[in-house]
Steps between C-alpha positions, in 0.01 A plus 500: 500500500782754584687394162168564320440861671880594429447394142162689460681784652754484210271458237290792554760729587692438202200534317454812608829652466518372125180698447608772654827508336287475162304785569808710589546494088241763405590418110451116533189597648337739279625206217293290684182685542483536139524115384176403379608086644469665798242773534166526340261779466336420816803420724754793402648674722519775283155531400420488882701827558348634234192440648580638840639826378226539306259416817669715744492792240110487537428359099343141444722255475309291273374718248823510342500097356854456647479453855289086555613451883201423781420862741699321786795465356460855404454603835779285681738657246409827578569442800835359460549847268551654795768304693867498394595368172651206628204351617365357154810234521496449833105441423550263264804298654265429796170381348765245267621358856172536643347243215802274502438470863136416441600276262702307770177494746339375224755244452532381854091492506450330200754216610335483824144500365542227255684282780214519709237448242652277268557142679658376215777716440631359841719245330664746237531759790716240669768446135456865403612797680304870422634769322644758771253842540850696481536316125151600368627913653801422323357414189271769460707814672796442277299376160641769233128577396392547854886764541391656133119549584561658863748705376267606194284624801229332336113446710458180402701444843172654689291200363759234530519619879085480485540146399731382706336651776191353437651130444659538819175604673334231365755215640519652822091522506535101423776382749326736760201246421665211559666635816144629601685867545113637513580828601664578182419282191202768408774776520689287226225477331424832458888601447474256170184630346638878564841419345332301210229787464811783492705284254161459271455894551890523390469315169151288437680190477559361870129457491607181331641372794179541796377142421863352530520686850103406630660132385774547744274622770199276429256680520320775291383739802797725443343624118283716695814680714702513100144633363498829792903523479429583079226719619730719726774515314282659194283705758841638605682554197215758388474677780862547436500611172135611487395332212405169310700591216791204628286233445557560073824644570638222688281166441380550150846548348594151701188327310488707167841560475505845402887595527663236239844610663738166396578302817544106496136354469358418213200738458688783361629423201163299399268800565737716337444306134118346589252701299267744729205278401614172649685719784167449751513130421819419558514728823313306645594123393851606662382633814280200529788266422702630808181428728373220372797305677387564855241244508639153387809602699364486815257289431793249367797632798174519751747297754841683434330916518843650549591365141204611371584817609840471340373382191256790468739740575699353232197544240493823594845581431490359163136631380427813614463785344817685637755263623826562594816350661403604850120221437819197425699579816280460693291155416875390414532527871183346592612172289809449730236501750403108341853369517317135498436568147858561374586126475231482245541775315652443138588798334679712693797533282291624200286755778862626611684564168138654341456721790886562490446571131213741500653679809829558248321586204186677558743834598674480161183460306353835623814638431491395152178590492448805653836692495680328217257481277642181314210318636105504593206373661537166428842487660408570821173325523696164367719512823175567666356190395844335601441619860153394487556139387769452776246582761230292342730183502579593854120472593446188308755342635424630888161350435590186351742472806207520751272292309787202465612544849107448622472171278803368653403549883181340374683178293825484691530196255514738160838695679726601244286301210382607137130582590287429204104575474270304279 
């Protein structure tokens, strides 16, 4: 236990000083801010302070069709106008540490939740030993896309915190069940519906993930504590800015994609070339096509809700609308979360070197593109597509790993055989 603390201690100190040290280099920072991998019209940092000088100068801040960010963040920033300049990175540095260290409560729960409820996993608990908390921190504080995207100062890192938050809330509302801590498994309750219903306000998306977290907590009385939490948080954000106008300014872009700003998804480029006529259409097959995935996952993962929960946060990351480098880091971490899977994982080797290659080329590319001028469009959106496949594989083969591991705790028999359906 001390060697653990001592190593924790490392980690996240380190951590911090590399991102402070990062930030230190105003020109590798303003570089950052700018890379469309890792900001998007709704999470740039510039756009924000656009926004916020353009609040606290008394004009609207969303007539202007730049500025896409939720009232709150608006106001927390304005806030933070106020303080010293240093406090953005020091900000920033802190809410990374402060969702790697959820992510090792999460770790640490999920181990010890599956160990009480899963009898079977007894024997393999007894050959295998558990991927160290301090590993999954590790893996997700010094990740190059998690360095690149906190140093981009990019508010994609508010939602990641909401859902973390809220997965963590959601284990501790579940081992507080089985330890009968009555006194506070409703407060966990209602600390995952409020971070779920923040991270939903942030960015649509997390909605996704409310059935994967009333799985974890069996039960669906909490939908009604998410369902006030939304209302708040919308009741709030106009009497802050005194108007409805957000809701278009900051939710319709998200579903009608308005700004058609490059970034790595794939709706950008498509919408660019579809024809206005069949725009409507296909709006709405490929918003439907990133939803339509929450069901038969946990319906089909309805016993393992924390990898449902990964799995949909890896959806997300590959089909929304504006996805960016900071979406990957963080699923990437919640997948060392399910070290049980790695044996049976096949492709890692092709997800490495396709991430590896994306990562490489999708700078050059723009650079061709944009400032060179020896390239175009379909440049960049190849690499894109490069980027997208790797993460794709990487889900397939997470699932298939869960799926095969099941069948062979069920036919101990089939271990390490050819398993052929007729």
């Amino acid at each position: 236990m001390i060697t653990s603390f001592k190593t924790s201690k490392v980690v996240f100190t380190t951590a911090f000083i590399v991102r402070l040290v990062m930030f230190s280099f105003p020109s590798v920072v303003n570089t950052l801010m700018e890379c469309v991998e890792l900001s998007t019209p709704i999470t740039s940092f510039k756009r924000l302070t656009e926004g916020v000088y353009l609040y606290n100068h008394k004009v609207a801040p969303y007539d202007g069709g730049v500025f896409h960010q939720p009232p709150l963040l608006l106001c927390l920033f304005s806030c933070i106008d106020y303080l010293p300049s240093g406090s953005i990175p020091i900000l920033y540095s802190t809410l990374d540490l402060i969702i790697a260290y959820a992510l090792t409560c999460i770790t640490q729960l999920k181990q010890q939740y599956y160990d009480i409820k899963n009898g079977q996993l007894k024997a393999e608990k007894l050959h295998r030993k558990h991927i160290s908390p301090n590993t999954v921190a590790a893996m997700y504080l010094f990740n190059p896309l998690t360095l690149l995207s906190c140093a981009s100062k990019s508010t994609q890192i508010f939602s990641n915190l909401a859902v973390a938050m809220a997965l963590l809330s959601a284990l501790k509302y579940k081992t507080g069940q089985q330890i009968t801590e009555k006194n506070s498994i409703n407060v966990y309750s209602s600390l995952s519906m409020f971070w779920i219903a923040f991270a939903s306000y942030l960015s649509v998306y997390p909605i996704m993930l409310l059935p994967a977290l009333l799985l974890i907590m069996e039960t669906s009385k909490p939908v009604l504590h998410f369902s006030g939490w939304t209302v708040c948080l919308f009741l709030l954000s106009r009497l802050f800015v005194g108007t409805w106008d957000f809701i278009k300014a900051t939710y319709g872009i998200i579903i009608f994609v308005f700004d058609l700003t490059p970034n790595v998804g794939m709706f950008w480029y498509f919408f660019i070339e579809i024809f206005d006529q069949f725009r409507s259409f296909f709006m709405v097959v490929f918003q439907f096509h990133t939803f339509i995935f929450t069901a038969p996952i946990c319906i089909k993962m309805r016993n393992q809700p924390i990898l449902a929960a990964t799995v949909l946060c890896s959806i997300t990351a590959i089909f929304k609308s504006y996805p960016s480098a900071s979406d990957a880091c963080f699923y990437l971490a919640l997948v060392s979360v399910h070290d049980e899977l790695f044996k049976y994982c096949r492709y890692g080797f092709l997800v490495c070197n396709l991430f590896l290659y994306a990562s490489v080329l999708a700078p050059i590319f723009w650079h061709l593109w944009i400032y060179a001028g020896s390239g175009n469009a379909n440049f960049f959106y190849a690499i894109t597509l490069v980027y997208n496949l790797g993460q794709v594989i990487l889900l397939i083969d997470v699932v298939y790993a869960a799926l095969r591991r099941q069948f062979d705790l069920n036919h101990p028999e089939a271990i390490g055989k050819i398993v052929i359906h007729k």
